[in-house]
mmCIF file of the N, C-alpha and C atoms, coordinates in Angstrom:
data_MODEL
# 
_entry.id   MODEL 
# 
loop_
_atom_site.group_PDB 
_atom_site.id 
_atom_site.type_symbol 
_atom_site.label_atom_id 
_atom_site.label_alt_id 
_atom_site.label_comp_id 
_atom_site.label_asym_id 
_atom_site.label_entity_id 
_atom_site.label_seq_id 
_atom_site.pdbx_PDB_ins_code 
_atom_site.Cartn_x 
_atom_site.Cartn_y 
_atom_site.Cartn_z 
_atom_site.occupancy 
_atom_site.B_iso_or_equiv 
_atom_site.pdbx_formal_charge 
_atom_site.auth_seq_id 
_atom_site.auth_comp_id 
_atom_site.auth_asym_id 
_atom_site.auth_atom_id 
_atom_site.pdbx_PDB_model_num 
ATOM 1  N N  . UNK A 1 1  ? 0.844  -1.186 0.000  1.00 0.00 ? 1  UNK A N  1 
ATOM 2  C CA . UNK A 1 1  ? 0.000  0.000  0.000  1.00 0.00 ? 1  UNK A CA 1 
ATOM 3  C C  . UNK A 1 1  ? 0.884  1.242  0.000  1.00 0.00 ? 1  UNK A C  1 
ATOM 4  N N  . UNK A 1 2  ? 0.667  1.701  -1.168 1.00 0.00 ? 2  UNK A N  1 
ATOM 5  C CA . UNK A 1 2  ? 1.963  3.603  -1.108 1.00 0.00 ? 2  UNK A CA 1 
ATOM 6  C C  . UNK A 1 2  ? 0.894  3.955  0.031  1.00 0.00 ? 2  UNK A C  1 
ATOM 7  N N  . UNK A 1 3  ? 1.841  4.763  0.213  1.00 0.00 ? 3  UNK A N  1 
ATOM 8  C CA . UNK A 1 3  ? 0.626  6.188  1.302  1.00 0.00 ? 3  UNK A CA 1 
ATOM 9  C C  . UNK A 1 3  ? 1.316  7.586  0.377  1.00 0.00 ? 3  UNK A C  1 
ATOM 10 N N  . UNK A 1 4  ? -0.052 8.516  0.567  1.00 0.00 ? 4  UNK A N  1 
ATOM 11 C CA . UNK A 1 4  ? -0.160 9.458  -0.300 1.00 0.00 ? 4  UNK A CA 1 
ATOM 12 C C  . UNK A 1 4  ? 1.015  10.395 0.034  1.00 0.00 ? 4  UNK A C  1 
ATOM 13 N N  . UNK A 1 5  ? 1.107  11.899 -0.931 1.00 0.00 ? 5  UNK A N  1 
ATOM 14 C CA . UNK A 1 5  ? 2.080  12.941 -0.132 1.00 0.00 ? 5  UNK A CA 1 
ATOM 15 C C  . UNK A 1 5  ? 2.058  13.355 1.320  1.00 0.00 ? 5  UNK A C  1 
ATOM 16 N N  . UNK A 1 6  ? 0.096  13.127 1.730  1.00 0.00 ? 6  UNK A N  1 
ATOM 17 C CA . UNK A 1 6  ? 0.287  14.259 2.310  1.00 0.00 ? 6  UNK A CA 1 
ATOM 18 C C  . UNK A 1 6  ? 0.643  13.209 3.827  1.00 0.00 ? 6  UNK A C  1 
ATOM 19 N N  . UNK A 1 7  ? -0.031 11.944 3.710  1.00 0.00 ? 7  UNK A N  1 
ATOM 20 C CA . UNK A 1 7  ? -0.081 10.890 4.718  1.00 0.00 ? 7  UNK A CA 1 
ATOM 21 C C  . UNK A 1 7  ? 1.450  11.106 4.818  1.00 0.00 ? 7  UNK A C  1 
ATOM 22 N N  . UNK A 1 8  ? 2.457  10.781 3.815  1.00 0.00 ? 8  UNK A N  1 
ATOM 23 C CA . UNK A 1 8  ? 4.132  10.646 4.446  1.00 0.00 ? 8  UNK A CA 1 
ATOM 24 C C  . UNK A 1 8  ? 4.270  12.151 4.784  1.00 0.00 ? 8  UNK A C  1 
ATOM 25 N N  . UNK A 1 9  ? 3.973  13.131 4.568  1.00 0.00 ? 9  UNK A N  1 
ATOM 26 C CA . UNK A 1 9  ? 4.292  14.659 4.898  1.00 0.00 ? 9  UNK A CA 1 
ATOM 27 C C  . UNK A 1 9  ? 4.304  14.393 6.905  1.00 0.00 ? 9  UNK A C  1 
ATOM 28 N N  . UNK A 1 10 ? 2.946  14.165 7.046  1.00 0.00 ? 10 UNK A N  1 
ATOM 29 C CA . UNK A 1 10 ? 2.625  13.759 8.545  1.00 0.00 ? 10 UNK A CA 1 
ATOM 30 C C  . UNK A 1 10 ? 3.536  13.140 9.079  1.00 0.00 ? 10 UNK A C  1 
ATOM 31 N N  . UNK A 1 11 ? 4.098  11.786 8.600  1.00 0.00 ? 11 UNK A N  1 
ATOM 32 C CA . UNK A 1 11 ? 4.681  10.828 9.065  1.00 0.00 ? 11 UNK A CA 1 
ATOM 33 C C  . UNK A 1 11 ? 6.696  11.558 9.807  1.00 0.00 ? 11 UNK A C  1 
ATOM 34 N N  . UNK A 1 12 ? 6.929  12.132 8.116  1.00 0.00 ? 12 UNK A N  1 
ATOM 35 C CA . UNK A 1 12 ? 8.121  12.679 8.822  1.00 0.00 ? 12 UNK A CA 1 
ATOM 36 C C  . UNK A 1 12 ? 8.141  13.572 9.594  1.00 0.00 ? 12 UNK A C  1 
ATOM 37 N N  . UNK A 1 13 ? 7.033  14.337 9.455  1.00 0.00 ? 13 UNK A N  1 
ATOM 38 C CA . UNK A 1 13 ? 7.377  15.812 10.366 1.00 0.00 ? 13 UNK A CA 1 
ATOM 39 C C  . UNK A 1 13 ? 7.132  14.663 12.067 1.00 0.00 ? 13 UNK A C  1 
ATOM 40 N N  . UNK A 1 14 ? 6.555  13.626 12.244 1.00 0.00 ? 14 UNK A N  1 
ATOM 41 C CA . UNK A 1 14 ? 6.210  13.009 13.445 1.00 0.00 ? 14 UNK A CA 1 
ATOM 42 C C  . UNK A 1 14 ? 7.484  12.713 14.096 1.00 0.00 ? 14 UNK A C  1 
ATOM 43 N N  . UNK A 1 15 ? 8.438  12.222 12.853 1.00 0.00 ? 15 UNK A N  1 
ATOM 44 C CA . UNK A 1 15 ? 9.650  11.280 13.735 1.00 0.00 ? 15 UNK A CA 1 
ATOM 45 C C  . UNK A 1 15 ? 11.068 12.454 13.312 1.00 0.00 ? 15 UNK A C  1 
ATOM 46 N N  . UNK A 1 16 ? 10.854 13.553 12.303 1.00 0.00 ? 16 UNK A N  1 
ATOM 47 C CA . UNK A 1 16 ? 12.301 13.890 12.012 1.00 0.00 ? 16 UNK A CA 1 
ATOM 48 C C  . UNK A 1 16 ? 12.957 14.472 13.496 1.00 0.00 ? 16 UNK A C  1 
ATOM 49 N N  . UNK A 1 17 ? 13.895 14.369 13.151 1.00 0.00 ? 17 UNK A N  1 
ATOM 50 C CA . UNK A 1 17 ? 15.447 14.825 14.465 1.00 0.00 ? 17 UNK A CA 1 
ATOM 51 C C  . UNK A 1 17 ? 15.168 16.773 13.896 1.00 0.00 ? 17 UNK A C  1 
ATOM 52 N N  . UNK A 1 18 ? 15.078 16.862 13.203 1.00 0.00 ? 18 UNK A N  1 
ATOM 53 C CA . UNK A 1 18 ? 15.493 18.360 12.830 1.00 0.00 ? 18 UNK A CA 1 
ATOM 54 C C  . UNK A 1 18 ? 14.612 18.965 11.539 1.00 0.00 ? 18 UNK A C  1 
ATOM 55 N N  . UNK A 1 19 ? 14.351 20.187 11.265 1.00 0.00 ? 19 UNK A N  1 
ATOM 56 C CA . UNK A 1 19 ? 13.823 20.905 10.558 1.00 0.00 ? 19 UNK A CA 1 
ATOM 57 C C  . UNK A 1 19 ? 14.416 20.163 9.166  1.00 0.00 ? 19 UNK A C  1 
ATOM 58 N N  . UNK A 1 20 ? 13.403 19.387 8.216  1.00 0.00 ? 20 UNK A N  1 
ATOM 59 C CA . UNK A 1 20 ? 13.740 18.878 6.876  1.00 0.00 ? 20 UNK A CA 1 
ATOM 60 C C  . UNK A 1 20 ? 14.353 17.221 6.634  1.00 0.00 ? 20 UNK A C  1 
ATOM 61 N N  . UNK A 1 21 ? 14.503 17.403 7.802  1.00 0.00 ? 21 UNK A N  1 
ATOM 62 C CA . UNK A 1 21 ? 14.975 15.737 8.031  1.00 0.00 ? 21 UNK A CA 1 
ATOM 63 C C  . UNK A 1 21 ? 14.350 14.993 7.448  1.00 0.00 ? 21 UNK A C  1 
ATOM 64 N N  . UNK A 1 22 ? 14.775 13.985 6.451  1.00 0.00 ? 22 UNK A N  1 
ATOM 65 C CA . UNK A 1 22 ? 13.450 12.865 5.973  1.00 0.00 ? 22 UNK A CA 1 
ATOM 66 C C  . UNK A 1 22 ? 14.465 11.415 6.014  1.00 0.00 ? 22 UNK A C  1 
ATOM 67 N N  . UNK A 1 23 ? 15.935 11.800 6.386  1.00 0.00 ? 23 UNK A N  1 
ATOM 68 C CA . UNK A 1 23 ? 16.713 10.410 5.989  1.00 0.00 ? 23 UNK A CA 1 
ATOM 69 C C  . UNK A 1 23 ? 17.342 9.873  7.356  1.00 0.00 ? 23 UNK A C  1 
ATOM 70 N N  . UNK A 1 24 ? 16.989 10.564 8.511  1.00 0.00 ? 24 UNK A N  1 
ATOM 71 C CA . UNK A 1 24 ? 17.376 9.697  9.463  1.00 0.00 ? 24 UNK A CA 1 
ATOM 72 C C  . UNK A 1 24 ? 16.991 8.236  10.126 1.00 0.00 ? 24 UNK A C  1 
ATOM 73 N N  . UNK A 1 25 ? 17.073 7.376  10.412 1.00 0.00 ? 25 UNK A N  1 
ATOM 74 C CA . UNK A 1 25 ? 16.449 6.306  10.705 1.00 0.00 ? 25 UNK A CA 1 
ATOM 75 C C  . UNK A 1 25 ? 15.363 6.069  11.373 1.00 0.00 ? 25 UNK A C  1 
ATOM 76 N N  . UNK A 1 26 ? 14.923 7.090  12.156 1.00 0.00 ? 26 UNK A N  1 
ATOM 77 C CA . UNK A 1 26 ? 13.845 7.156  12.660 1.00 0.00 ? 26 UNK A CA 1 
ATOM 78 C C  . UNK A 1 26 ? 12.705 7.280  11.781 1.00 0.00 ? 26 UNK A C  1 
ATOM 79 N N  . UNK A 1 27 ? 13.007 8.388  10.819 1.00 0.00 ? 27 UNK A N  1 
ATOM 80 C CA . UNK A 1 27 ? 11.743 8.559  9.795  1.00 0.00 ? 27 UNK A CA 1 
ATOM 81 C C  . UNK A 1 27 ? 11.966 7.365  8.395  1.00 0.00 ? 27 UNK A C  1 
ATOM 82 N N  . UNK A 1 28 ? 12.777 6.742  7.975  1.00 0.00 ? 28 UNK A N  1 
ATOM 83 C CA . UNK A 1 28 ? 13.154 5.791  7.669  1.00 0.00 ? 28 UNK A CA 1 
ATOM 84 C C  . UNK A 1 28 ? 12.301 4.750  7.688  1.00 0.00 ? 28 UNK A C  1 
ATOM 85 N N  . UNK A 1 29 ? 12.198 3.944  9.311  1.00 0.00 ? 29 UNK A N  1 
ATOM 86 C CA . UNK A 1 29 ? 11.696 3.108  9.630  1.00 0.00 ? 29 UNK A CA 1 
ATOM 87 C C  . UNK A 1 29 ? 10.258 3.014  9.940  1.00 0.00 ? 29 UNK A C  1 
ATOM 88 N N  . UNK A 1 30 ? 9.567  4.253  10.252 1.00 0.00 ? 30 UNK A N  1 
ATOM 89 C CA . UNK A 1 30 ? 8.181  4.760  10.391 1.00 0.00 ? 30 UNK A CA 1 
ATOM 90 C C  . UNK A 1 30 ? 8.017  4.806  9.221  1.00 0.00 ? 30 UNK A C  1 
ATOM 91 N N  . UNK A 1 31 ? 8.643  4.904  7.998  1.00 0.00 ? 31 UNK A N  1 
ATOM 92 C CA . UNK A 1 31 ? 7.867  5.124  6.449  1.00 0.00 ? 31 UNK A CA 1 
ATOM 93 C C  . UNK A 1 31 ? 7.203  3.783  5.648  1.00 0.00 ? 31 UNK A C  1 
ATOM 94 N N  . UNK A 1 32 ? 7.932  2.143  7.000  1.00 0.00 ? 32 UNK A N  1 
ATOM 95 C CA . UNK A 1 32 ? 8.245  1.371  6.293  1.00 0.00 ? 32 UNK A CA 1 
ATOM 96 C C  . UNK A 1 32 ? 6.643  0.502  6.282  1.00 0.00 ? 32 UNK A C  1 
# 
């Protein structure tokens, strides 16, 4: 199942470490 823009938009701003963050492992593993 993709999830839409705006569903992953939510997702990283939930787990990033810092303003823009989308590649740390935290948001990483919540995307999965």
């Amino acid at each position: 199942m993709a999830l839409s823009a705006s569903e992953k938009a939510a997702i990283v701003s939930e787990y990033q470490q810092a303003a823009g963050d989308t590649g740390s492992p935290e948001v990483q593993v919540a995307l999965l």
